[in-house]
mmCIF file of the N, C-alpha and C atoms, coordinates in Angstrom:
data_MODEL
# 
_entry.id   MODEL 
# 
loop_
_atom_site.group_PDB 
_atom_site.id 
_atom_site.type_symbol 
_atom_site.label_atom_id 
_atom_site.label_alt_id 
_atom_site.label_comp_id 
_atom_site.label_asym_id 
_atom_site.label_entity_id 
_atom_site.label_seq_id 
_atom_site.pdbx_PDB_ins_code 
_atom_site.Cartn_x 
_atom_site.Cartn_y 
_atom_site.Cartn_z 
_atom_site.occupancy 
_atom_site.B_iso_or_equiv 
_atom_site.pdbx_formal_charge 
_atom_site.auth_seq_id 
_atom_site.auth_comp_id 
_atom_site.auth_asym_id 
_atom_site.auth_atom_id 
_atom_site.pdbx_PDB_model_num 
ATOM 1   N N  . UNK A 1 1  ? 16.032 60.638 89.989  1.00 0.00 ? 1  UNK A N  1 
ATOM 2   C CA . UNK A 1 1  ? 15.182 60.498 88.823  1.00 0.00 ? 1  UNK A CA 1 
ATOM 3   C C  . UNK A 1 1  ? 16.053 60.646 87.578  1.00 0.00 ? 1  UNK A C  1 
ATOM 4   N N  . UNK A 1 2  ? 15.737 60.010 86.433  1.00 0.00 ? 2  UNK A N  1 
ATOM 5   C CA . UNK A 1 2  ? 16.930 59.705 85.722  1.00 0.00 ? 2  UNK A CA 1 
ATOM 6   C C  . UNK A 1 2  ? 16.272 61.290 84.630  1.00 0.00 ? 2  UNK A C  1 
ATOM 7   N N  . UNK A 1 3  ? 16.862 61.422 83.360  1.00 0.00 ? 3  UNK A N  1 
ATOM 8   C CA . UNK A 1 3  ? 16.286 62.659 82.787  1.00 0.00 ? 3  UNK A CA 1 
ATOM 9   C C  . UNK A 1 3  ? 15.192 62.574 81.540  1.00 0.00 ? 3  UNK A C  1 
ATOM 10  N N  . UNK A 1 4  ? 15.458 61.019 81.160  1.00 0.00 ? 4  UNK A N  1 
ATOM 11  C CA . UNK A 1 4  ? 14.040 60.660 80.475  1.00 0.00 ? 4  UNK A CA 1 
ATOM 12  C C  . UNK A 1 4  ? 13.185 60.772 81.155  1.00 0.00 ? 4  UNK A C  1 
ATOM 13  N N  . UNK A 1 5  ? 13.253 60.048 82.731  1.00 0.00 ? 5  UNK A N  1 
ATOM 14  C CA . UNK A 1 5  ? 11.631 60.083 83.512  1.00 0.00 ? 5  UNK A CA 1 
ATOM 15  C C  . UNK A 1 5  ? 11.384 61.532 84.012  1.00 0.00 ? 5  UNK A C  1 
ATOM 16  N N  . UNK A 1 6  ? 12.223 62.403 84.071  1.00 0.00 ? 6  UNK A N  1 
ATOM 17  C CA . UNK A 1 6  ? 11.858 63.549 84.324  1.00 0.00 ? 6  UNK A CA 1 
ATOM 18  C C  . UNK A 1 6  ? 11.324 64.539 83.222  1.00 0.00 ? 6  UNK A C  1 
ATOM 19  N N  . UNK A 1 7  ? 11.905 64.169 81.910  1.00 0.00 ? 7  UNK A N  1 
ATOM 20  C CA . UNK A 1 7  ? 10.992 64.598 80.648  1.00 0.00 ? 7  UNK A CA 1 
ATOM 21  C C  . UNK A 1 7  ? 9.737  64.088 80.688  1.00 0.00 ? 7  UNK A C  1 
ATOM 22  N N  . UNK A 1 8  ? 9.838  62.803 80.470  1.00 0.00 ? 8  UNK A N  1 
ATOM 23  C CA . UNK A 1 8  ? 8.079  62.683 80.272  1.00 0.00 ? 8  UNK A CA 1 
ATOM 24  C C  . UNK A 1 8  ? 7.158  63.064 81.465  1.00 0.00 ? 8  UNK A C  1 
ATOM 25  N N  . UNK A 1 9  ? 7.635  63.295 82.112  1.00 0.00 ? 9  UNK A N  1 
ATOM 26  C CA . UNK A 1 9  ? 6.887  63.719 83.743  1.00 0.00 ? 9  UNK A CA 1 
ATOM 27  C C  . UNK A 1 9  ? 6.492  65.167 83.329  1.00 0.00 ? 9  UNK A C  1 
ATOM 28  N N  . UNK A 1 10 ? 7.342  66.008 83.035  1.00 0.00 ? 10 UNK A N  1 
ATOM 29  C CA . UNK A 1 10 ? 7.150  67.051 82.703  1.00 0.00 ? 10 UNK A CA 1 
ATOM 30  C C  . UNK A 1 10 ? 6.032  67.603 81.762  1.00 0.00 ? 10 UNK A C  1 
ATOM 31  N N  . UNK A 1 11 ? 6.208  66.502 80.390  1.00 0.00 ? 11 UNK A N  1 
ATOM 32  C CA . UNK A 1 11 ? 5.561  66.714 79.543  1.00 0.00 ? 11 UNK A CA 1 
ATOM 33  C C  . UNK A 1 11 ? 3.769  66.506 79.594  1.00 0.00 ? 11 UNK A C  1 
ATOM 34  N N  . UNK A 1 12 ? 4.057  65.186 80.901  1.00 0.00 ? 12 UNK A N  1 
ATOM 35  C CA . UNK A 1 12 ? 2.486  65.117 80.699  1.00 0.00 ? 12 UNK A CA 1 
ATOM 36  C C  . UNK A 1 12 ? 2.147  65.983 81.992  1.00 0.00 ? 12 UNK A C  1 
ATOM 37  N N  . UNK A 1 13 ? 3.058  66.659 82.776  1.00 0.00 ? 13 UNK A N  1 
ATOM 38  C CA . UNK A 1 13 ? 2.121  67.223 83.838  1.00 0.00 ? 13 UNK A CA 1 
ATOM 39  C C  . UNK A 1 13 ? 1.871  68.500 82.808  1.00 0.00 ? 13 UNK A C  1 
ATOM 40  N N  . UNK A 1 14 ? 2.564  69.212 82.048  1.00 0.00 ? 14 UNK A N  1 
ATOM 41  C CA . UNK A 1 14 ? 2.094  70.352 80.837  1.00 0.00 ? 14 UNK A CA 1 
ATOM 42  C C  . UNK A 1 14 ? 1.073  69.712 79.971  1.00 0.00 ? 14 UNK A C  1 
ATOM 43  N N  . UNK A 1 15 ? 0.265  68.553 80.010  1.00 0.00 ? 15 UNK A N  1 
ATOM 44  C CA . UNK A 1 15 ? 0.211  68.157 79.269  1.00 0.00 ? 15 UNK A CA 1 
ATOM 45  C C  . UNK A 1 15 ? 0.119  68.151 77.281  1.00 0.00 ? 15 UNK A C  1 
ATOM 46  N N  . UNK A 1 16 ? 1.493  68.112 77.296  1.00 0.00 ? 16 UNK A N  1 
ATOM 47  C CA . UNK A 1 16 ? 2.203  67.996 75.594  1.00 0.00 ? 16 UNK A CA 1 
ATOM 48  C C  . UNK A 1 16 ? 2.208  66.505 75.309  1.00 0.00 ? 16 UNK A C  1 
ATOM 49  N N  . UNK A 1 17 ? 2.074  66.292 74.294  1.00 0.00 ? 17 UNK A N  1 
ATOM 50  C CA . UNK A 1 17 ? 2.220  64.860 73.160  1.00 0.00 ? 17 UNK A CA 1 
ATOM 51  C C  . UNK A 1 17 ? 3.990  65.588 73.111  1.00 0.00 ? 17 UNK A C  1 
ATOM 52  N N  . UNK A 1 18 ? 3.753  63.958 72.144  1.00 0.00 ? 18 UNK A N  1 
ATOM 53  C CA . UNK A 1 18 ? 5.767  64.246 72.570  1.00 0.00 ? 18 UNK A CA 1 
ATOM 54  C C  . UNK A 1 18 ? 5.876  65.168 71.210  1.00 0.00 ? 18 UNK A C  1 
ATOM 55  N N  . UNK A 1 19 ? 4.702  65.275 70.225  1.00 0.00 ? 19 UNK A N  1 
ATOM 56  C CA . UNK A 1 19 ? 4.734  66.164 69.049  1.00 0.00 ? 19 UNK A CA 1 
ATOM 57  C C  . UNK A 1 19 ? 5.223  67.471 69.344  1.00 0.00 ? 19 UNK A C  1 
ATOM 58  N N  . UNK A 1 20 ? 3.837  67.540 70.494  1.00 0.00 ? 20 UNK A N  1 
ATOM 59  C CA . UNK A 1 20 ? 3.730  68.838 71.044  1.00 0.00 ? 20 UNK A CA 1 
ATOM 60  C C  . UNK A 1 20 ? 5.188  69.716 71.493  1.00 0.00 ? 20 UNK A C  1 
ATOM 61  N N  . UNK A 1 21 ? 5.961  68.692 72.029  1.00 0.00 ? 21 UNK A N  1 
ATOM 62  C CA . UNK A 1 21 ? 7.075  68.734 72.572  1.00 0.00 ? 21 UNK A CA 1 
ATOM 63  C C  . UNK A 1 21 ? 7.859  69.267 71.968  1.00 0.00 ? 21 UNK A C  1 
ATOM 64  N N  . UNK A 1 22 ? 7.868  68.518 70.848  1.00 0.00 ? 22 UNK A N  1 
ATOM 65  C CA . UNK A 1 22 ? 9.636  68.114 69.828  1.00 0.00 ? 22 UNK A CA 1 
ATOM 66  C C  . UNK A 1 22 ? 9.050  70.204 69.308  1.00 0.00 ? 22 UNK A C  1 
ATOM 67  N N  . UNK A 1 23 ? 7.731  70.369 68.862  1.00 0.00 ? 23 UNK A N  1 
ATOM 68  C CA . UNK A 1 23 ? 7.404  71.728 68.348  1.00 0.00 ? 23 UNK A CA 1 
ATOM 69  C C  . UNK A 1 23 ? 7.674  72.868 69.104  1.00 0.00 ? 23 UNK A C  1 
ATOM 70  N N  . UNK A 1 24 ? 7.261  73.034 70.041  1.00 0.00 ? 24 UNK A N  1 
ATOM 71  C CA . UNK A 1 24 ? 7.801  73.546 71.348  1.00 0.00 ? 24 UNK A CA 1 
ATOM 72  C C  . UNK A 1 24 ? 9.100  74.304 71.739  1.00 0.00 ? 24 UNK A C  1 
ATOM 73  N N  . UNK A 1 25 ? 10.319 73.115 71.266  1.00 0.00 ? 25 UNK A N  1 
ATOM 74  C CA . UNK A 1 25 ? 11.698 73.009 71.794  1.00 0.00 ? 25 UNK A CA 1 
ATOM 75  C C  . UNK A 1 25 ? 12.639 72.950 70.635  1.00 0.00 ? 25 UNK A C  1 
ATOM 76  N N  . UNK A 1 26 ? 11.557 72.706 69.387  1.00 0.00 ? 26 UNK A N  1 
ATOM 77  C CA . UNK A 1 26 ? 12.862 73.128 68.088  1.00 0.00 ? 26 UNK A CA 1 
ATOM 78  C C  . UNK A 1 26 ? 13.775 72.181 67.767  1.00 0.00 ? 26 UNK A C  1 
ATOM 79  N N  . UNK A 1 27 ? 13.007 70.788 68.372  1.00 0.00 ? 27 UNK A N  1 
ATOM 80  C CA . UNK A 1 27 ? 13.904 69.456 68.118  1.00 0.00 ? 27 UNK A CA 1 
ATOM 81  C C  . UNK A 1 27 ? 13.221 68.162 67.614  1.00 0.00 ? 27 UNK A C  1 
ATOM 82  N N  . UNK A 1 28 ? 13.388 67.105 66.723  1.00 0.00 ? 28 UNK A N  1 
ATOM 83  C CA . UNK A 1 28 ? 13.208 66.476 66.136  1.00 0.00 ? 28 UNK A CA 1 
ATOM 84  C C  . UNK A 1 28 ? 12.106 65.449 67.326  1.00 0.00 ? 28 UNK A C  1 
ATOM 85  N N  . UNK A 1 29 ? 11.114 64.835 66.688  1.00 0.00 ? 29 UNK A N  1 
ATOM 86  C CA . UNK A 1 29 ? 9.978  63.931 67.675  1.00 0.00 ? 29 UNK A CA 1 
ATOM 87  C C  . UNK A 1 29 ? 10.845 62.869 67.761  1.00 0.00 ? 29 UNK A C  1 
ATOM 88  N N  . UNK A 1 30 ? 11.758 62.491 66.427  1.00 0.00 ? 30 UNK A N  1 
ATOM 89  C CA . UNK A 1 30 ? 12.707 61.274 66.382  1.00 0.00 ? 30 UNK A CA 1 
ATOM 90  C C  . UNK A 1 30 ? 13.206 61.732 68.339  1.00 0.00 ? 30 UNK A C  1 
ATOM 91  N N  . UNK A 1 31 ? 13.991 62.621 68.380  1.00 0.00 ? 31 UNK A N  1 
ATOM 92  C CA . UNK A 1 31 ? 14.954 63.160 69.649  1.00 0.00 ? 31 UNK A CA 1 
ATOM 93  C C  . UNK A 1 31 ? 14.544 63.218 70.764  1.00 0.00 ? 31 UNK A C  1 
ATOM 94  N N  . UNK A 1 32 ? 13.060 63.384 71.082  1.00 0.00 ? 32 UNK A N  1 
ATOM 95  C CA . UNK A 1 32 ? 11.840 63.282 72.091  1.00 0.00 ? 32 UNK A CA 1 
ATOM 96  C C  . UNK A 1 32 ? 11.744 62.031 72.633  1.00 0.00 ? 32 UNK A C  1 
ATOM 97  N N  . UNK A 1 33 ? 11.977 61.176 71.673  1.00 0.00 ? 33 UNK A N  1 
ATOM 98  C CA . UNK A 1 33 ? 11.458 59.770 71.599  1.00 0.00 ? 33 UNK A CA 1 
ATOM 99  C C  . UNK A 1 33 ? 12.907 59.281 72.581  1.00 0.00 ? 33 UNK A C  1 
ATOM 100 N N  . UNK A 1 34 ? 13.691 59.264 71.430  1.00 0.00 ? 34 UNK A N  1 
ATOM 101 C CA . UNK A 1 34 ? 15.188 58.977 72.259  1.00 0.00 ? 34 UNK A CA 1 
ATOM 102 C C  . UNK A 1 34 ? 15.304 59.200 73.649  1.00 0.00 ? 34 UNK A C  1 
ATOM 103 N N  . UNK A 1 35 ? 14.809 60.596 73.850  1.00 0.00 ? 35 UNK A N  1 
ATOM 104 C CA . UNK A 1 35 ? 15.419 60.912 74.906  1.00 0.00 ? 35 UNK A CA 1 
ATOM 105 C C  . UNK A 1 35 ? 14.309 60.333 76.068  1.00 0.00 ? 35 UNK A C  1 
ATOM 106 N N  . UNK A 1 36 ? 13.357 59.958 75.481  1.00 0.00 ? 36 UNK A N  1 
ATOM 107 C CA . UNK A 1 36 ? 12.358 59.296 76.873  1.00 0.00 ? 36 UNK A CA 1 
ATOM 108 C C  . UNK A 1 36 ? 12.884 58.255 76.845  1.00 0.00 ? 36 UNK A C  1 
ATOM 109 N N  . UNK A 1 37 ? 13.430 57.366 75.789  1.00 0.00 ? 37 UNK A N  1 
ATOM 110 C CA . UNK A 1 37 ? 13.804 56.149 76.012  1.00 0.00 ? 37 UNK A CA 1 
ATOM 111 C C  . UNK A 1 37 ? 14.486 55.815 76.581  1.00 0.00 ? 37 UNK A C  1 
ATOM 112 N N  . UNK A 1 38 ? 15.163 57.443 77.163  1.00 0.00 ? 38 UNK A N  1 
ATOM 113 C CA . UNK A 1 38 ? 17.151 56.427 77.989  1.00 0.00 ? 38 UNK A CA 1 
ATOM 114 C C  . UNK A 1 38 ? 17.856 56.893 76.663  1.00 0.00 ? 38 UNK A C  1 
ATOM 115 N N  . UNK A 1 39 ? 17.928 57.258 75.671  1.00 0.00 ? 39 UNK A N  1 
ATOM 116 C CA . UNK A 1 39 ? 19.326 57.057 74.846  1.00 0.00 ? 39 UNK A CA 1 
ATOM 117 C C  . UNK A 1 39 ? 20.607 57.669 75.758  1.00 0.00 ? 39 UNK A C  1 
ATOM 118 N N  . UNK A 1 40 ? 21.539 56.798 75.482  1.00 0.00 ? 40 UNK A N  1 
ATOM 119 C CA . UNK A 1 40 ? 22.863 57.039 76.157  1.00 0.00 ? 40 UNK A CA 1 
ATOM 120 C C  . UNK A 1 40 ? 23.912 58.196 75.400  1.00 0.00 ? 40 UNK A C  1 
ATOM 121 N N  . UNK A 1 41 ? 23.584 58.149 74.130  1.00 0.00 ? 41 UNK A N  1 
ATOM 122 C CA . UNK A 1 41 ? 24.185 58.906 73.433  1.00 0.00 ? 41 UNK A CA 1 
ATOM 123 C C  . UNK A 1 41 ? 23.153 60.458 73.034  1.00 0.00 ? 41 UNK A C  1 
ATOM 124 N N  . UNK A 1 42 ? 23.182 61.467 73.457  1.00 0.00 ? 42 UNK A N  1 
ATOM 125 C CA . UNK A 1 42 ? 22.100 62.362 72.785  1.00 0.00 ? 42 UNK A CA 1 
ATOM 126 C C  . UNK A 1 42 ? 23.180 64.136 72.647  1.00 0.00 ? 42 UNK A C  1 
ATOM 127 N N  . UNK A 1 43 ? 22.675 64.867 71.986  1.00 0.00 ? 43 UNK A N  1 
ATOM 128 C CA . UNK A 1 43 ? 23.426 66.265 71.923  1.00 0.00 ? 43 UNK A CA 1 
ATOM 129 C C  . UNK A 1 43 ? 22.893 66.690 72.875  1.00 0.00 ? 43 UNK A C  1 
ATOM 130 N N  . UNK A 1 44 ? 23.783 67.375 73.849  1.00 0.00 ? 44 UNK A N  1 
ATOM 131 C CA . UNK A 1 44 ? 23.009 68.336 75.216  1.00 0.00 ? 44 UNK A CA 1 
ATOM 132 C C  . UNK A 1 44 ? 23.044 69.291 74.611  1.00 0.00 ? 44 UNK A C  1 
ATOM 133 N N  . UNK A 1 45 ? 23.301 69.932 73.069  1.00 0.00 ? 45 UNK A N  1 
ATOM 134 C CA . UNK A 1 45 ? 22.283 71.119 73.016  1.00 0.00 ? 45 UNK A CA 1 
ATOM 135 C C  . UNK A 1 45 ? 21.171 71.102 72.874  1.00 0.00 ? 45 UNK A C  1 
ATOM 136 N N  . UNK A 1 46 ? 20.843 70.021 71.747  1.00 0.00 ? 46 UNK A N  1 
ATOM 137 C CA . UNK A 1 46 ? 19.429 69.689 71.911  1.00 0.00 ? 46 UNK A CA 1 
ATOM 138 C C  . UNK A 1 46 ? 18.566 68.918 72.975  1.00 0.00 ? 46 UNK A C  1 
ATOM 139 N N  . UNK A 1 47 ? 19.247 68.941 74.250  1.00 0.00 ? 47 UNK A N  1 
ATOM 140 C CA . UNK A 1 47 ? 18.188 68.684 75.386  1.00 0.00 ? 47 UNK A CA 1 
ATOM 141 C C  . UNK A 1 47 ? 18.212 69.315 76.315  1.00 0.00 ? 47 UNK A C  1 
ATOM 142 N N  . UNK A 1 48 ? 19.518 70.309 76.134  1.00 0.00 ? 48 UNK A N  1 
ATOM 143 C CA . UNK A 1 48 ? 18.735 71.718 76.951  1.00 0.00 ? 48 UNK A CA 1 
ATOM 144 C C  . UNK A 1 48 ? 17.749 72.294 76.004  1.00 0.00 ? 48 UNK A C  1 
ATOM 145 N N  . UNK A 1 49 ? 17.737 72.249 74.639  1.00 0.00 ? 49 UNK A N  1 
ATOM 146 C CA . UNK A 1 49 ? 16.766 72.920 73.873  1.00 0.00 ? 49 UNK A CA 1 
ATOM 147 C C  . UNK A 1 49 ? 15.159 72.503 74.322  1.00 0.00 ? 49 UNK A C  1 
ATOM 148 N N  . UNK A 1 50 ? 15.331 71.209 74.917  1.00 0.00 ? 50 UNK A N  1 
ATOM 149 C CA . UNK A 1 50 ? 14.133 70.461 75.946  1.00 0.00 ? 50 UNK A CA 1 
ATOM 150 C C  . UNK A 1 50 ? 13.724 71.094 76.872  1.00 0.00 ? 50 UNK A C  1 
ATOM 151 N N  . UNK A 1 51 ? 15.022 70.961 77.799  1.00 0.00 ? 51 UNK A N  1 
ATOM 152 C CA . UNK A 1 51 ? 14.921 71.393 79.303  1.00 0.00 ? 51 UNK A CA 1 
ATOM 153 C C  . UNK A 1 51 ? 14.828 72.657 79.162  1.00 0.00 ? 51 UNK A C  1 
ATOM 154 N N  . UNK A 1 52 ? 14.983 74.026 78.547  1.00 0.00 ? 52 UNK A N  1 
ATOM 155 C CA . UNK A 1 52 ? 14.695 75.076 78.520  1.00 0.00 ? 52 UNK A CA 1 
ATOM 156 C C  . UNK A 1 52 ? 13.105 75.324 78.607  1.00 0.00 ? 52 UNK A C  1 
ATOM 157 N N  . UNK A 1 53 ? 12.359 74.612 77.953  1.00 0.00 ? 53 UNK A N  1 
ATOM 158 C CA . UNK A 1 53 ? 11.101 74.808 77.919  1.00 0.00 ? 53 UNK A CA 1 
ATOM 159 C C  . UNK A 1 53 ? 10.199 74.475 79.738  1.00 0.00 ? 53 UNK A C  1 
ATOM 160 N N  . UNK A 1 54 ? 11.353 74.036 80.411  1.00 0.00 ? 54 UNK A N  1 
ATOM 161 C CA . UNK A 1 54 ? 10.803 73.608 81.780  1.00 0.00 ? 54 UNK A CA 1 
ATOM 162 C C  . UNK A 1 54 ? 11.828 74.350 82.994  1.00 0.00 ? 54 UNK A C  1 
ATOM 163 N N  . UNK A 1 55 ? 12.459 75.266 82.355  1.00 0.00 ? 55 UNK A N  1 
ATOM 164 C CA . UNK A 1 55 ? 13.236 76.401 83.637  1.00 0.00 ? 55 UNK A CA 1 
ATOM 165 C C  . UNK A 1 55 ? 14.681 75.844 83.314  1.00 0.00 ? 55 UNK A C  1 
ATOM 166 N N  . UNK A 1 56 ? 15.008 74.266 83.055  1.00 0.00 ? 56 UNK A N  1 
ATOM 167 C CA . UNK A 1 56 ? 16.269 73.774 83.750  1.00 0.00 ? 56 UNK A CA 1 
ATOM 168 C C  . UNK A 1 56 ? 17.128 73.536 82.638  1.00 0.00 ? 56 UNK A C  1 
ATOM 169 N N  . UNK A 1 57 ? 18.247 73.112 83.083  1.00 0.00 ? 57 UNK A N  1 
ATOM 170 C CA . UNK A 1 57 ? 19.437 72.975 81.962  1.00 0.00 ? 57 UNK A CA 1 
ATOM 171 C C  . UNK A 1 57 ? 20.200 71.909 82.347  1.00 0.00 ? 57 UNK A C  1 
ATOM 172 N N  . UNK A 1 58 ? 20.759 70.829 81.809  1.00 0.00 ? 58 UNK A N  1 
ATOM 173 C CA . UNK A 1 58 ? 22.039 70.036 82.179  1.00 0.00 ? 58 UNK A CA 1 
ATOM 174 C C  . UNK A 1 58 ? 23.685 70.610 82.892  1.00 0.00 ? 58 UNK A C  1 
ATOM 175 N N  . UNK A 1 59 ? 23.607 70.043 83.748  1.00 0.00 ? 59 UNK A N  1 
ATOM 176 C CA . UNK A 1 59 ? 24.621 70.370 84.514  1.00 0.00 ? 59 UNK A CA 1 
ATOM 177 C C  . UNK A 1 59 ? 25.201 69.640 85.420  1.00 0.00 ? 59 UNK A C  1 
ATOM 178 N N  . UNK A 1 60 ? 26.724 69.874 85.825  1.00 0.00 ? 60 UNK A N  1 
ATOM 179 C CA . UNK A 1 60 ? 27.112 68.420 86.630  1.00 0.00 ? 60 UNK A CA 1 
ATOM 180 C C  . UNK A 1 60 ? 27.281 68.751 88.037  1.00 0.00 ? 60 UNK A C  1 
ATOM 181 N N  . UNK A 1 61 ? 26.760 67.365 88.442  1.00 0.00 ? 61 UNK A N  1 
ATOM 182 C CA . UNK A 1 61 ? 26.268 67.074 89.639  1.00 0.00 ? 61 UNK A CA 1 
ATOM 183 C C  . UNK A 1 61 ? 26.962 66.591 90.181  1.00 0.00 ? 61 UNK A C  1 
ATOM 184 N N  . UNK A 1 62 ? 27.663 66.365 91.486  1.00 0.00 ? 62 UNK A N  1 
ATOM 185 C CA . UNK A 1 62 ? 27.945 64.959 92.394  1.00 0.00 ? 62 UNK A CA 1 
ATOM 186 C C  . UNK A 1 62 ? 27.785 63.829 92.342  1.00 0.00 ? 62 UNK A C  1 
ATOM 187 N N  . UNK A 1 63 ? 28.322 62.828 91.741  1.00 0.00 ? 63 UNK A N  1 
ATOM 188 C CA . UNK A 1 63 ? 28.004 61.587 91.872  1.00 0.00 ? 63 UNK A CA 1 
ATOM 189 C C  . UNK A 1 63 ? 28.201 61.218 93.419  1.00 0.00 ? 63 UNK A C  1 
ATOM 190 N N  . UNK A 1 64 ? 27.386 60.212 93.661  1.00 0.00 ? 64 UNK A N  1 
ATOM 191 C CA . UNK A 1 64 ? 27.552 59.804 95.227  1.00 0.00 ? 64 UNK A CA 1 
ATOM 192 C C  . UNK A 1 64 ? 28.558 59.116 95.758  1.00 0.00 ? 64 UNK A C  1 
ATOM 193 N N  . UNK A 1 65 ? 29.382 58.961 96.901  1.00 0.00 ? 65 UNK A N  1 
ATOM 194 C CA . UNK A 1 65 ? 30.268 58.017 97.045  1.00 0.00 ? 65 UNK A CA 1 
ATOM 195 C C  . UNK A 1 65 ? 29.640 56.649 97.244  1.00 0.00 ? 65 UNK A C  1 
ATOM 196 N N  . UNK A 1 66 ? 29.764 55.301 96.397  1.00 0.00 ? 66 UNK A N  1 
ATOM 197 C CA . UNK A 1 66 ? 29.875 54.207 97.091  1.00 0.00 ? 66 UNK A CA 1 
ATOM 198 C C  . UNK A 1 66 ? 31.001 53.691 98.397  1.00 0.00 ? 66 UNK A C  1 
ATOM 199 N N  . UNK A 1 67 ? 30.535 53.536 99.521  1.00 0.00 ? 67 UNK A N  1 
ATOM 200 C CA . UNK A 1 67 ? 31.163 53.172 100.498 1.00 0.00 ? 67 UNK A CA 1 
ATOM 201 C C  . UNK A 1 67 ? 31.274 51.588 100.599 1.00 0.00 ? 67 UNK A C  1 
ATOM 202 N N  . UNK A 1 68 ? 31.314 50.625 99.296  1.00 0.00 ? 68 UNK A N  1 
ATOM 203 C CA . UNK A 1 68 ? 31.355 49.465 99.856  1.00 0.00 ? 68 UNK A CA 1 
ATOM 204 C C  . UNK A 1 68 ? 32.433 48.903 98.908  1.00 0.00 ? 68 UNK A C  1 
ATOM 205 N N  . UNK A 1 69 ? 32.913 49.980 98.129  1.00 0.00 ? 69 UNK A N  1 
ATOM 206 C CA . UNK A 1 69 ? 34.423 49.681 97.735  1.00 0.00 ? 69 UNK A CA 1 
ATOM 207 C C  . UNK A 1 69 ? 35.657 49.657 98.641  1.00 0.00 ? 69 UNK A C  1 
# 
């Protein structure tokens, strides 16, 4: 699940407006928006300032091996 679809998942199972959200987490609705959209570029302080409001934090993961290289 990518971390926009897991924001807005979040948001509407709490159900928050993305207002609700951006108020919430101490970050701009502009940044809410972005970040549901996919932006590629965003500050991970301000989206752990997100993900804090839901237990979790950014952190690196395993990428998977492709085996067909």
């Amino acid at each position: 699940m990518t971390l926009a679809k897991y924001v807005k998942e979040m948001r509407k199972q709490h159900e928050l407006t993305q207002v609700d959200l951006s108020e919430k987490s101490g970050v701009g609705l502009r940044f809410i928006r972005e970040l549901e959209q996919g932006k590629q570029t965003l500050r991970l302080d301000k989206v752990n300032q997100v993900l804090n409001l839901f237990g979790m934090e950014v952190g690196a993961v395993p990428i998977p091996k492709n085996t067909e290289l």
